[in-house]
C-alpha positions in Angstrom: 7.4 -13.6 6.5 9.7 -10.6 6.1 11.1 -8.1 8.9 10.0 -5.5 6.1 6.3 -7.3 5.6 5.6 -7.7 9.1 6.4 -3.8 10.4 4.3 -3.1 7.4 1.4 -5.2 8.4 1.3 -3.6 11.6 1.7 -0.2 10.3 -1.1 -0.7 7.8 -3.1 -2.2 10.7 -2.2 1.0 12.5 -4.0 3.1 9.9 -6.4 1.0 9.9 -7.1 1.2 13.4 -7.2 -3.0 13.6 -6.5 -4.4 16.6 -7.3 -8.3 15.6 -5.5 -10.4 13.8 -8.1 -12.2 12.5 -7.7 -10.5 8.7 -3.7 -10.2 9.1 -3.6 -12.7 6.0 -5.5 -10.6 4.1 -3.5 -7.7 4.9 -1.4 -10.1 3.8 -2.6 -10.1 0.6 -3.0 -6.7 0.1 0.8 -5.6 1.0 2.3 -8.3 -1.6 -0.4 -6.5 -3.9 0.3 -3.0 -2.9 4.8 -3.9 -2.7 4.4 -5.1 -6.3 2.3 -2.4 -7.4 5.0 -0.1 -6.1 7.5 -2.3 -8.0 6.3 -1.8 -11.2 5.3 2.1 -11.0 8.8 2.6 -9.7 10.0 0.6 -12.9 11.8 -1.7 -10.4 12.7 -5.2 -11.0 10.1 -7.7 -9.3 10.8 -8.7 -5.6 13.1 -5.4 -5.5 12.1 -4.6 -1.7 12.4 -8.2 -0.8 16.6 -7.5 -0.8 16.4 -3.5 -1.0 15.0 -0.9 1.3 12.3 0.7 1.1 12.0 4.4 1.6 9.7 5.6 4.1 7.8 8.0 1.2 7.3 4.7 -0.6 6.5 2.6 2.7 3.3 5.2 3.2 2.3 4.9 -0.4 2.5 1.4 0.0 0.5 1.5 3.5 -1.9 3.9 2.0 -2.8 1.8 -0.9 -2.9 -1.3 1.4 -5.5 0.2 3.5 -7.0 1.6 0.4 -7.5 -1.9 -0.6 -8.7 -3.2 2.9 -11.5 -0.7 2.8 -12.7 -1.3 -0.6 -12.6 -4.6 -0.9 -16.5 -5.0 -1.9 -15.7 -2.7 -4.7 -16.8 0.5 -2.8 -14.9 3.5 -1.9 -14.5 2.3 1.7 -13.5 4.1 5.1 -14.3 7.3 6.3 -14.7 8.7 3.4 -16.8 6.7 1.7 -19.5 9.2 1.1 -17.2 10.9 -1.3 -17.4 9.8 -5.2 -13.7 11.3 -5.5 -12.4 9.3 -1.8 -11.0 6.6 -4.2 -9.2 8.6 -7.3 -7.6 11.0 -4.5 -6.1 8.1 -2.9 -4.4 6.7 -6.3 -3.6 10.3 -6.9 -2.0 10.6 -3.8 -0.3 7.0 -3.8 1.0 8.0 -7.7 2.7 11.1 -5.9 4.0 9.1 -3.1 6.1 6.6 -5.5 7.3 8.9 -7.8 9.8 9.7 -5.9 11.5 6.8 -6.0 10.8 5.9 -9.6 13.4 5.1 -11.7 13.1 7.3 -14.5 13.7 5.6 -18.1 13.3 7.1 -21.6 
């Protein structure tokens, strides 16, 4: 596994207040989810932070949506706020802010 994929699993783990490791492969999961994701909002070529950096406003939209993921994996808004209808569409709003900085803008 990657330097890059490693800090960001215990990063996301962080946020996540996990101190196991019995889900880090599904963490796992969810960061090559959430690093592609990023990829192709940023209109970046696949596997771009495998060989790039990553800036650390797209690290926390990418830790944010990871955790996102994590706590909503049975399809429910997950985490602390999961008494809140709009928990889920403010966290994509908020992710969608996040990597727009470092989109590469095409017309």
């Amino acid at each position: 596994m990657s330097d890059l994929k490693t800090e960001l699993r215990q990063k996301v783990k962080d946020n996540l207040m996990v101190t196991h490791s019995e889900d880090d492969g599904l963490i796992d999961s969810y960061l090559t989810a959430a690093i592609s994701y990023a990829e192709q909002f940023q209109h970046l070529e696949d596997n771009y932070y495998s060989i790039n950096p990553m800036s650390s406003v797209t690290m926390q939209g990418v830790i944010m949506l990871s955790s996102h993921f994590y706590e909503s994996r049975d399809g429910s808004t997950g985490g602390y706020f999961g008494d809140n209808i709009k928990a889920a569409e403010q966290v994509w709003n908020t992710v969608h802010l996040l990597l727009r900085m470092g989109k590469e803008w095409q017309v």
